[in-house]
N, C-alpha and C positions, 0 to 999 in steps of 0.2 A: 691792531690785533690781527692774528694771522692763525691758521692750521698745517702748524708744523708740527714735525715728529715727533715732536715732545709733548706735544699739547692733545690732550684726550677729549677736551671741549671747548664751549667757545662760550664767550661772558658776554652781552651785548652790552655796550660800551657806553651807553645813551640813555637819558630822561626822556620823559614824554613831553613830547611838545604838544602845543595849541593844533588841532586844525586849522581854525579858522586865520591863523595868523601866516601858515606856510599852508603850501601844498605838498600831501605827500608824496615822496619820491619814490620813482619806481626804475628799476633798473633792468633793462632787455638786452638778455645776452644772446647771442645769435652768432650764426661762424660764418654768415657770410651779409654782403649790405651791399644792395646796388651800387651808394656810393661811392663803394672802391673794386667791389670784386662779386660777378655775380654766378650760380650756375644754374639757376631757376628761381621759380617764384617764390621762395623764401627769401630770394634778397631783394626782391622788388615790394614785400610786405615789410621788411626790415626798414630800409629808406622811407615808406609811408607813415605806418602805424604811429610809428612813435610819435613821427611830428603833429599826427592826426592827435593826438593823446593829448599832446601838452596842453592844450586848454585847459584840460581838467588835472593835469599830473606835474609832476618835476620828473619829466623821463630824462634819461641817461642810457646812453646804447656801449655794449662791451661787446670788442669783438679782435679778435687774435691780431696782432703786429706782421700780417701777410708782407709780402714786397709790396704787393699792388697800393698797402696801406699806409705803410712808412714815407712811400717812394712819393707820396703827395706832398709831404711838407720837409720845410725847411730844417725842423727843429721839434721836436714831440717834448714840453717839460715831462717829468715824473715827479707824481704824486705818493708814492708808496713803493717799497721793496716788500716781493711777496715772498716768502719763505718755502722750501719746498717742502713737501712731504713724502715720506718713502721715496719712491723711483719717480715723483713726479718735482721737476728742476724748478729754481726761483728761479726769480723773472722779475722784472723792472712793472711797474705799473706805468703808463702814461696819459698823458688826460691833454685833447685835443678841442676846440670848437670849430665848430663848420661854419657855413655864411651865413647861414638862415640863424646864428645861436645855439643851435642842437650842439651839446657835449658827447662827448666821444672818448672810454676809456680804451686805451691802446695797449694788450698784454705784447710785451718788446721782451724778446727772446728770438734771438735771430735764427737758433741750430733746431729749434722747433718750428717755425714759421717764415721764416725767407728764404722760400725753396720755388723753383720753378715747377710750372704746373699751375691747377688747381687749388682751392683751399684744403681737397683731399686728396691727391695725388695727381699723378703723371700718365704720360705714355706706356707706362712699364705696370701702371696697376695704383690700387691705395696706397698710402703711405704704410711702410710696416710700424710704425711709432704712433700709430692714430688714437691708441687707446691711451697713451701716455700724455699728445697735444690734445684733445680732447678734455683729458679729465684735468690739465691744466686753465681752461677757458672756465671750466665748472664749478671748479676751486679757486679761480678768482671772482668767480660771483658771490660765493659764499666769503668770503674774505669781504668784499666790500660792504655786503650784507651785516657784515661784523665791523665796521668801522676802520680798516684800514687804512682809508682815505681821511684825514681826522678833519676832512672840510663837507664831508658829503659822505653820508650810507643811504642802503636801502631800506625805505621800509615793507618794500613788496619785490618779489623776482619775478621778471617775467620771462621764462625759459623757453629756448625754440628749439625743436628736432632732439637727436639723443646726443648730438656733440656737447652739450650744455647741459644736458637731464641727471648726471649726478649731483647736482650743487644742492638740492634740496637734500639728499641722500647725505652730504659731508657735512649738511648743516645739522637732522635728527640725528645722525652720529655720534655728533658733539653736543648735543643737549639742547641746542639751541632750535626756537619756534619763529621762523619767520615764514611768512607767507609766502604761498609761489605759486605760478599761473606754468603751466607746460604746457607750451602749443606742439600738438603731432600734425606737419605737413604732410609726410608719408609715413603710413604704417611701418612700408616694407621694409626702410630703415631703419637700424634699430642699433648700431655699435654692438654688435655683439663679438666677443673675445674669451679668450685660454681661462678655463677657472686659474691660469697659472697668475693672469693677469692683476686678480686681488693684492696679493701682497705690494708689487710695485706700484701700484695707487692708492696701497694705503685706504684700502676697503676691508671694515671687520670680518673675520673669519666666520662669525656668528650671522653676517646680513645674508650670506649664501646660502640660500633656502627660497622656497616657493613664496612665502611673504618676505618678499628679498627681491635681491640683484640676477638669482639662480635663473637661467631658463635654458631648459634641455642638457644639463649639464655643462653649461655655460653661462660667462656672466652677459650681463644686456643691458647696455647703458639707459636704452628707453625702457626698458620696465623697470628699473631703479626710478626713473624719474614717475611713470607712471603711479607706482605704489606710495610713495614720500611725497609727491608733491601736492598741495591744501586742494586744487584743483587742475581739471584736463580739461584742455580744447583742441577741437580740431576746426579745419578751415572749413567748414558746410555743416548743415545741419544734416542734409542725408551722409553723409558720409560718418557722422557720430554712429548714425545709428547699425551702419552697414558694416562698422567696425568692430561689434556687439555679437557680428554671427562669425561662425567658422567658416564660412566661405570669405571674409573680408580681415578677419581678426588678427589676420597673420601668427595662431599661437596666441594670441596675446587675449581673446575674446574673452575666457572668463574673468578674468581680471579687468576687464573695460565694463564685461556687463555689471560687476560688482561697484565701478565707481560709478555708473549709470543708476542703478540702484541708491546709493548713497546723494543720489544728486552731484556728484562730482565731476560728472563729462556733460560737456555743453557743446554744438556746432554751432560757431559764427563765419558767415561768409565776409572771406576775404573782400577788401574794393579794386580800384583799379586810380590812380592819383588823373590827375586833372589834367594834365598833357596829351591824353588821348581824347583828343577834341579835333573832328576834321577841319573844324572853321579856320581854327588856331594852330593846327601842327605846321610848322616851318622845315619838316624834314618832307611833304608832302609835296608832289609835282605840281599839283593845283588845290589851293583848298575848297572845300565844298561843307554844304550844309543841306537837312531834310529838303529833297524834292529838288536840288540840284545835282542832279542827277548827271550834267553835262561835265558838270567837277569830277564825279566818281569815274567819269568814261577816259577823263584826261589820263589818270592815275594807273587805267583798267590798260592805256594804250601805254603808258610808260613803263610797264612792268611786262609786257610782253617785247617791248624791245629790248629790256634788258637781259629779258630771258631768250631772248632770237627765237621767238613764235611768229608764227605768222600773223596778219591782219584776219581778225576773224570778230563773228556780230554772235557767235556761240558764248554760252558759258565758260566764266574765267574761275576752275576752283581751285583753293591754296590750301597748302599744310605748313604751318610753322608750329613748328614741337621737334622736339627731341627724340629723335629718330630711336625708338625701344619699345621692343616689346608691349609696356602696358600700355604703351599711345596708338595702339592699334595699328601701328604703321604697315602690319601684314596685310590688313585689310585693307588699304588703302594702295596697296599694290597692287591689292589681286583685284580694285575695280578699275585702274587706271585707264588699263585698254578699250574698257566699255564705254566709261566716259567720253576719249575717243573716237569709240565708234560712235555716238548719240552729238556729234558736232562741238563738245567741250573740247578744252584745255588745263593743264595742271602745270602749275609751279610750287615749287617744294625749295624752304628753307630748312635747314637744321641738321645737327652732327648727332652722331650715336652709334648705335652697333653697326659693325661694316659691315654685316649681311646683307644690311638694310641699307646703308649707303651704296653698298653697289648694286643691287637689284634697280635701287632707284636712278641711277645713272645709266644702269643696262636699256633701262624702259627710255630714259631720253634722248640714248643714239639709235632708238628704232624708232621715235616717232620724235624727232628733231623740231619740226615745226606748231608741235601740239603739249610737247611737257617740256619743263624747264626746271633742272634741280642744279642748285647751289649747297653743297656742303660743308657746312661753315654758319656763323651766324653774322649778321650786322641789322643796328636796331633798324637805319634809316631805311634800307630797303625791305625789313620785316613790317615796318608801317606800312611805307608804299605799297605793300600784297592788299594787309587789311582793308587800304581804301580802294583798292582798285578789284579786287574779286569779287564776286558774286556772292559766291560762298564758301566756307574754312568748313576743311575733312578733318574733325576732331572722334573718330569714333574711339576711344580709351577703354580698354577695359574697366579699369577703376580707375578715380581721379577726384583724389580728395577736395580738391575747388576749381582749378585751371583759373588759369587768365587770358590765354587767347580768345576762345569764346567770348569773354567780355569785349576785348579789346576791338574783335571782329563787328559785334553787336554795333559797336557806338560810331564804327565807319562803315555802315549797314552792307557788312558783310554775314552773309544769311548764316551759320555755324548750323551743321550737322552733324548730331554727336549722341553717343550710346548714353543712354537713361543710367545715369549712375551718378551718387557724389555730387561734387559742384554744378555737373554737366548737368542735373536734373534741376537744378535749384536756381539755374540762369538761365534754363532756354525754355521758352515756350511754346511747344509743339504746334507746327502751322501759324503761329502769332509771329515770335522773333527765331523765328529758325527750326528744325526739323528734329526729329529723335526719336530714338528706335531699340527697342526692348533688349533684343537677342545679339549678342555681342559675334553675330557672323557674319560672315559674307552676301549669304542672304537677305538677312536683316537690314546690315549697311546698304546694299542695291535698294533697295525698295523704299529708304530712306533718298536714295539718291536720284530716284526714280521720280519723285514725289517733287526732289528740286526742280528736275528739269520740266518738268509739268508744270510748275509755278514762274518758273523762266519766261515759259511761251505766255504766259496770263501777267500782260505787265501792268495792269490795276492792281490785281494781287501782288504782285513783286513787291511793286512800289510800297504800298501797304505797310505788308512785311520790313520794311525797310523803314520806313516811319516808327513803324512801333520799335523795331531794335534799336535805332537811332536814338530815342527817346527817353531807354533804358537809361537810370539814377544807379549806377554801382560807384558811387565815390565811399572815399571812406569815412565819411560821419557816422554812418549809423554805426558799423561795425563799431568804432570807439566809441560810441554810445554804449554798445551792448559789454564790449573791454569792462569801460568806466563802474558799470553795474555789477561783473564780476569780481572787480577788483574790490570793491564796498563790500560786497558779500564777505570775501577774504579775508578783506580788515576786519568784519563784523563779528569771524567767528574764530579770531585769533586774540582771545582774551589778555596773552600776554606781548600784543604790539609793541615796540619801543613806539615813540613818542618824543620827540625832541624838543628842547625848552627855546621857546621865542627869544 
């Protein structure tokens, strides 16, 4: 069964099955997955969640036929030809397994998806065709949802970001009721495109309106998904609610406070997978554990030789993020010198806007033996930071859950970070790390003020370091919390298919 040009609706194709005799399947579509292609923390939840899920689910991950994704196997079979619709191209289905068992549908369409770059563009900017690869990923969830694969459908969508947020939208389209989970990572994201853009994707002329695709006289793939889909989440629980005001809403606030109101926006914080363990990381110089503290020094001296700092008994602080604007990285410029001046050090990981990559290279050929930026990312040496710093410069303006914070935590690196989002909901003020109300420069300093005064107090450090060490961010409970919304979903979807044992 497919949603092609001809087809005004979709028929689901399946009986009800047993519960008790299968478990239901859920299908998570997502455009990017650590295991092949990442460019932030959506694809390190992508690789996790799912596998965290199967306990309780038959998950299945769909996610675009990138080079990065083909380019791993030998041989991808196909399971289904998907049909296109209007200006959005068919495309081959393919269905892959990983080591661990995890399935993997492969959309294989190489003039959409095997392009250099990014999974959303290049050097030169986004893809101009995004809204067309895009609403192709979308429309293969809804197709699968519909039985295209005559071995396997969904009974639940669990949709990420707004590359995937029409599939609910093609599915009330065409008359059909399946359930669906829309995770928002970022607000600020939202596919938005040409009201020209409806026709060639094959979106009714009638859904272009404010209970619609409409916004600001344009269409938006995340408020499509927002409005159609059975429920929202977002990755924190402050961040649900911070997304509800017009300072946070991006636009989008009455419409979030509306499904807030209906009970249909929930925050679950993201986890962090089980490899971030100092005892057991194999990428680490020396491993260490609470109160071996000798381990963390080895790590503290190996990351300043790589950075060509000097030998120094001052604080070692890091920044790994994505050098932009919302990750505060202004601010972290404009305290660098000071830290400096107070006997610290700074090493900085991470690619992003070149204002900010050269301000931060300008600062490390004027104080050569005290900062150290690498522009670029690699994991093995972004661990080595986390176990070997003191403490991680996270001050974000907003930041719907973050993962270095965690990651810093658990290699008792102390995370200083603006009270917002995730950053509020993992750090515990003067307990596992610092945090600071007013997202300035003021603010940050007296946040930072507060570290180096705990530096000199090594009972307290250590302390401090025990408890963040300590810190349980795996991902059970979040799939715990999945698990429950997803029951809900089924619960209040009277007309579930059901598949016969």
């Amino acid at each position: 069964m497919s949603l092609t040009d001809q087809t005004d609706h979709l028929v689901a194709p399946h009986t009800f099955r047993s519960r008790h005799t299968l478990q239901p399947r859920v299908l998570f579509a997502t455009p990017e997955m650590a295991d092949f292609v990442k460019t932030g923390g959506l694809g390190e939840v992508a690789a996790s969640l799912p596998r965290a899920l199967r306990r309780h689910y038959d998950v299945r991950i769909l996610i675009p036929g990138y080079r990065q994704v083909v380019e791993q196997f030998d041989h991808i079979p196909v399971v289904a030809q998907l049909a296109g619709k209007a200006g959005v191209p068919p495309c081959e289905l393919g269905l892959v397994e990983l080591g661990d068992g995890l399935q993997v549908y492969v959309i294989l369409n190489a003039d959409l998806y095997q392009r250099d770059g990014t999974p959303y563009g290049n050097a030169q900017g986004d893809f101009g065709d995004n809204d067309v690869r895009f609403a192709r990923l979308s429309l293969a969830a809804a197709e699968i949802a519909c039985g295209i694969d005559p071995a396997w459908s969904a009974d639940l969508l669990h949709l990420n970001d707004w590359q995937a947020a029409l599939a609910p939208a093609y599915l009330a389209w065409s008359g059909l009721r399946v359930p669906s989970i829309l995770t928002v990572h970022n607000l600020a994201y939202q596919g938005v495109f040409p009201r020209e853009s409806l026709g060639h994707l094959g979106v009714p002329e009638d859904a272009f309106q404010m209970d619609g695709v409409e916004f600001y006289g344009q269409m938006s793939f995340l408020k499509a998904g927002l409005y159609y889909a059975s429920h929202v989440t977002t990755v924190s629980e402050t961040y649900a609610r911070e997304i509800t005001t017009p300072e946070a809403g991006c636009g989008l606030d009455g419409l979030l406070r509306t499904r807030a109101a209906q009970g249909r926006l929930a925050g679950i914080l993201n986890g962090i997978d089980e490899s971030w363990d100092p005892s057991t990381d194999a990428h680490l110089a020396a491993r260490f554990e609470i109160d071996d503290w000798k381990g963390k020094r080895a790590n503290a001296e190996t990351v300043r030789r790589q950075f060509g700092l000097a030998v120094s008994r001052g604080p070692l602080f890091a920044i790994v993020s994505r050098l932009v604007h919302q990750k505060g990285i202004d601010l972290s410029i404009s305290a660098a010198e000071s830290i400096v001046a107070e006997g610290g050090q700074l090493v900085v990981i991470g690619q992003g806007e070149g204002r900010f990559e050269g301000a931060l290279r300008d600062l490390a050929r004027r104080n050569p033996a005290s900062i150290g930026v690498h522009v670029g990312f690699e994991e093995q040496e972004a661990r080595r930071m986390f176990a070997g710093s003191d403490f991680l410069l996270m001050p974000s303006r907003f930041e719907p859950c973050g993962l270095a914070q965690m990651y810093a935590q658990r290699f008792g690196s102390l995370p200083i970070v603006h009270r917002t989002g995730g950053l509020a909901d993992t750090v515990e003020d003067g307990v596992t790390g610092f945090t600071f109300g007013e997202a300035s420069p003021r603010g940050f300093s007296l946040a930072i003020r507060r570290a180096f005064d705990t530096f000199g107090q090594k009972k307290r450090l250590n302390a401090m370091r025990r408890h963040a060490m300590s810190r349980n961010f795996g991902w059970n409970e979040a799939a715990l919390n999945y698990s429950a919304l997803y029951a809900r979903a089924f619960g209040n979807m009277s007309g579930l298919r059901m598949r016969a044992a």
